[in-house]
N, C-alpha and C positions, 0 to 999 in steps of 0.2 A: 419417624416419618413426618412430613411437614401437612403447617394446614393444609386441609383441603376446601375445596370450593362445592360442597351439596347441599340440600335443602336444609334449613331447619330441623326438621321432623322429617327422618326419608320414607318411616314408615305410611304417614297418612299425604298422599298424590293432592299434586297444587290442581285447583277447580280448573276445569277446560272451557277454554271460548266457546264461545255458541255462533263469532261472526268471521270471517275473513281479518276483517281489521281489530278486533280484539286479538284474533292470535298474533299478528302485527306487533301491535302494541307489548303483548307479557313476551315474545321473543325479544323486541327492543328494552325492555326492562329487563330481562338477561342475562341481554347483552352489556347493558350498564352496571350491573352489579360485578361480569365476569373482568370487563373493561378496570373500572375501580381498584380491584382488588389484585387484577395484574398488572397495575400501576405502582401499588403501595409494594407489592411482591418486588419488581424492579426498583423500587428505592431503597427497599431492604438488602438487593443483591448490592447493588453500588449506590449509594448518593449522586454519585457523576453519570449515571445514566438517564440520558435523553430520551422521551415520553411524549408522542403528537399525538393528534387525531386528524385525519385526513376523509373531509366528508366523502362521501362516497352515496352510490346508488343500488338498491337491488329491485331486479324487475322479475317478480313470477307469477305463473300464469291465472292463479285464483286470486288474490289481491291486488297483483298489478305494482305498477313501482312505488319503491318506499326510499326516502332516507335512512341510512346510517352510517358510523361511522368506523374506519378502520384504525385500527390501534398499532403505530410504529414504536420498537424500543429499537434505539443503540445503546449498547452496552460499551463501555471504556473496554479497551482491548483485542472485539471485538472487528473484522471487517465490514460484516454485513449490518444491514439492519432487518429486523426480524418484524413481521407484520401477523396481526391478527386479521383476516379480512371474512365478515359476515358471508355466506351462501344463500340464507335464509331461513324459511320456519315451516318451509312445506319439506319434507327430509323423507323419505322412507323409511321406518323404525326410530326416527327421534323426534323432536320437537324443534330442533333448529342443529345448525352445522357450522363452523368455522372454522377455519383453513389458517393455521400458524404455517407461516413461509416467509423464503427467502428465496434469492437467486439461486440456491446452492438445493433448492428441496422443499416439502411440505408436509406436515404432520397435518391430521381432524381430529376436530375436537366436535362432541354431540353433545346435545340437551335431551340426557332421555330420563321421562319418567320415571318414580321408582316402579321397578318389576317390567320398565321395557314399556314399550307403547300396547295397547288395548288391537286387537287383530280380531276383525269378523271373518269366520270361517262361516261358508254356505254351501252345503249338499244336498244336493239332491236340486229339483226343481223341473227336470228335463221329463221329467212323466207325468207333468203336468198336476202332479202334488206340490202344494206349499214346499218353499225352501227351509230348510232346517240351518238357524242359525247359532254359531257357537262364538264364542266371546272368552280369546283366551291373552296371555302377557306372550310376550316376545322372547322374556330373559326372565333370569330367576327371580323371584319375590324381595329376596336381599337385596337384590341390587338397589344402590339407591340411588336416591333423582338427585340429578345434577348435572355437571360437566365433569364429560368423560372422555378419555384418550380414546382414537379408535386404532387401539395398539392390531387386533387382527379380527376381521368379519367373518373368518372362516370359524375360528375356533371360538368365537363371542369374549373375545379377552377385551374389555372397558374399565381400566384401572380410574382412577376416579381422578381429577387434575387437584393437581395440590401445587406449593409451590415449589416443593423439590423435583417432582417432575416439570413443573414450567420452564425453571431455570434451566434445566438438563436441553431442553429443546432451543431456547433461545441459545446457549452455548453453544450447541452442535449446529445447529441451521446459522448460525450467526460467523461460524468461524472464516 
């Protein structure tokens, strides 16, 4: 199996922002570590593959707009060029989202915490007792934090991105 791209340590969870613009920022950090490493991953597929950044913007609704940048590969052989393009870092169930595409189709790729994002569950409340709060993961414990395929939401399958799955999708999107 090829590297993969997760946290250091997936067992202990990276510390959570406390502001709008800090969670900005560690998705933009990232996004630079995923960007990086699927640069070097594309030099390793060919030497002769071509590698931009093309600034770009995202606008959501609790932060407001940000810079960043999208990640183009052409591969030698190759018709398409295959694009990484940010979504952002407000996601339902992960920490940021990014859209590998081309003209031909698009694979997501998520940033989820290890064990899945943190979920407040609240019952009761409507009789006028205190709401009862529960605080549970998304996904299994194992799972670990990083960038993950979102191969299928029904069934929670998040193989974790490595580069033999990278290349597999710039090949297939790219053809």
């Amino acid at each position: 199996m090829g590297k993969s791209l997760t946290a250091p340590n997936p067992v202990k969870r990276a510390k959570r922002p406390t502001s709008a613009s800090a969670k900005v920022e560690q998705y933009k950090a990232r996004l630079e570590e995923l960007f990086q490493t699927v640069e070097a991953w594309a030099k390793e597929w060919s030497p002769k593959a071509q590698v931009k950044r093309i600034p770009s913007q995202i606008t959501e609704p609790v932060p407001g707009a940000y810079s960043v940048d999208i990640l183009e590969i052409q591969q030698p052989g190759l018709r398409r060029p295959v694009r990484l393009r940010p979504l952002g870092c407000y996601i339902v169930g992960a920490e940021g989202r990014v859209e590998v595409e081309s003209n031909l189709d698009h694979e997501s790729l998520m940033y989820i915490p290890g064990g899945g994002p943190d979920m407040t569950i609240q019952v009761g409340g409507a009789s006028g007792r205190l709401p009862k709060h529960s605080k549970a993961r998304t996904l299994r414990k194992e799972t670990a934090e990083g960038w993950v395929w979102v191969q299928s939401r029904l069934m929670g399958l998040y193989p974790t991105l490595n580069d033999d799955l990278m290349h597999r999708m710039v090949e297939v999107l790219g053809r």
